[in-house]
C-alpha beads as a LAMMPS data file, in Angstrom:
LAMMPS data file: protein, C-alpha beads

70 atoms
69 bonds

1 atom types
1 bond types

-500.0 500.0 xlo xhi
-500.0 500.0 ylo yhi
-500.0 500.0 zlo zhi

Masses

1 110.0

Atoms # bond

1 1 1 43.323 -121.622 369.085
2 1 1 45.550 -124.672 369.306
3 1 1 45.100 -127.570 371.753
4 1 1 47.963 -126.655 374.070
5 1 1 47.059 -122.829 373.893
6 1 1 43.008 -124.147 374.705
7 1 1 44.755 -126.570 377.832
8 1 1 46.723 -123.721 379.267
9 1 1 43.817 -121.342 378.940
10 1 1 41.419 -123.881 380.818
11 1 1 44.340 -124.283 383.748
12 1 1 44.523 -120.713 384.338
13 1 1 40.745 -120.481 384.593
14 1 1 40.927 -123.380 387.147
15 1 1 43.264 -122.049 389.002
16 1 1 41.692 -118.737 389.246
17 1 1 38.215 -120.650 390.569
18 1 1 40.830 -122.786 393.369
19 1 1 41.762 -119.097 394.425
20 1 1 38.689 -117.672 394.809
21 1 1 37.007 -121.107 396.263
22 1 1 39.425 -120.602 398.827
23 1 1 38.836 -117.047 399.907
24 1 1 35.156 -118.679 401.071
25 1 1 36.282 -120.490 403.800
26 1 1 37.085 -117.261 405.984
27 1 1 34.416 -115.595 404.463
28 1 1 31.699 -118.439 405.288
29 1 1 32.605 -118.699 409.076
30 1 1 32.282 -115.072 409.535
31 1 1 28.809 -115.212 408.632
32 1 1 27.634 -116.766 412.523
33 1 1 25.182 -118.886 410.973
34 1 1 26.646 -122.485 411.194
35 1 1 23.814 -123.951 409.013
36 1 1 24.663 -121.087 406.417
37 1 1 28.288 -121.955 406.688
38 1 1 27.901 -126.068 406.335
39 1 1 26.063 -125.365 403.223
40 1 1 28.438 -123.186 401.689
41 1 1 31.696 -125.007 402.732
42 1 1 29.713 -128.444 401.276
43 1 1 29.288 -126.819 397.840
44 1 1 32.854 -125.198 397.681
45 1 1 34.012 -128.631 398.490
46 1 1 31.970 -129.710 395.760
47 1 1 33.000 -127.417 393.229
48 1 1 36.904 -127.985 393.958
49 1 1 36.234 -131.595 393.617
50 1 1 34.701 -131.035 389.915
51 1 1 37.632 -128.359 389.158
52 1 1 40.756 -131.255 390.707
53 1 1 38.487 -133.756 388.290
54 1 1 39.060 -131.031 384.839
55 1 1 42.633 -130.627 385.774
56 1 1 43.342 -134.105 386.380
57 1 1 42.144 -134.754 383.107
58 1 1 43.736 -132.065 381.414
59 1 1 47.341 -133.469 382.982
60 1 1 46.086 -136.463 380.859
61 1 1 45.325 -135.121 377.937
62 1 1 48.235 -133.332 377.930
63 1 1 50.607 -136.515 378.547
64 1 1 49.103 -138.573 375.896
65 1 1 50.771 -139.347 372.894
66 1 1 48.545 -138.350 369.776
67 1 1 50.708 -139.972 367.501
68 1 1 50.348 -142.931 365.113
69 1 1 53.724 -143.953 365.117
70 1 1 54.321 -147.608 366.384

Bonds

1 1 1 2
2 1 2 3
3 1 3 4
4 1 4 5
5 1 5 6
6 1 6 7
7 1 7 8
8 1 8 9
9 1 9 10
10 1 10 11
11 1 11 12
12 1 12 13
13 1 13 14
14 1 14 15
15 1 15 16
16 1 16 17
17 1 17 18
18 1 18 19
19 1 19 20
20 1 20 21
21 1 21 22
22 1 22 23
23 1 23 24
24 1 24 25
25 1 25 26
26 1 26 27
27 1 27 28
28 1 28 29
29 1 29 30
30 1 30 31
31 1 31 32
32 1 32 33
33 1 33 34
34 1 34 35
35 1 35 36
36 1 36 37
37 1 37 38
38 1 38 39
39 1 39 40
40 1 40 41
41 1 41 42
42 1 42 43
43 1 43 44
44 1 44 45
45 1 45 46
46 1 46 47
47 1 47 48
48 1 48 49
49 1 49 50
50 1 50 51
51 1 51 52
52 1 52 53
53 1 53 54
54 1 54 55
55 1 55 56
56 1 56 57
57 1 57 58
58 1 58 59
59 1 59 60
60 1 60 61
61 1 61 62
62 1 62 63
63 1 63 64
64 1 64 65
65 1 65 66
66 1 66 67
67 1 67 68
68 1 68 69
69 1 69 70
């Protein structure tokens, strides 16, 4: 696998997580238990946060110039 084949493949996967992190919000109030819910909707938040963080730096990685050239 090449680096721009392994970048696109870890995007997709992060985008598929952002998808299903957000089908927990609806999910979580339904429940009726707002201690339940808090706790859930605090560790989705969490979660996205780490997932923005590997797709931030992925944007990165894919921007920077590998080359030698000066």
């Amino acid at each position: 696998m090449e680096r721009e084949e392994a970048i696109e493949q870890i995007q997709d996967a992060c985008r598929a997580m952002s998808l299903q992190l957000m089908r927990l919000h609806p999910a979580a109030r339904a429940l009726g238990d707002a201690e339940l819910q808090a706790t859930i909707l605090k560790a989705a938040h969490a979660i996205t946060t780490e997932v923005e963080s590997i797709k931030k730096r992925l944007l990165r990685a894919r921007d920077r110039d590998d080359s030698v050239d000066l």
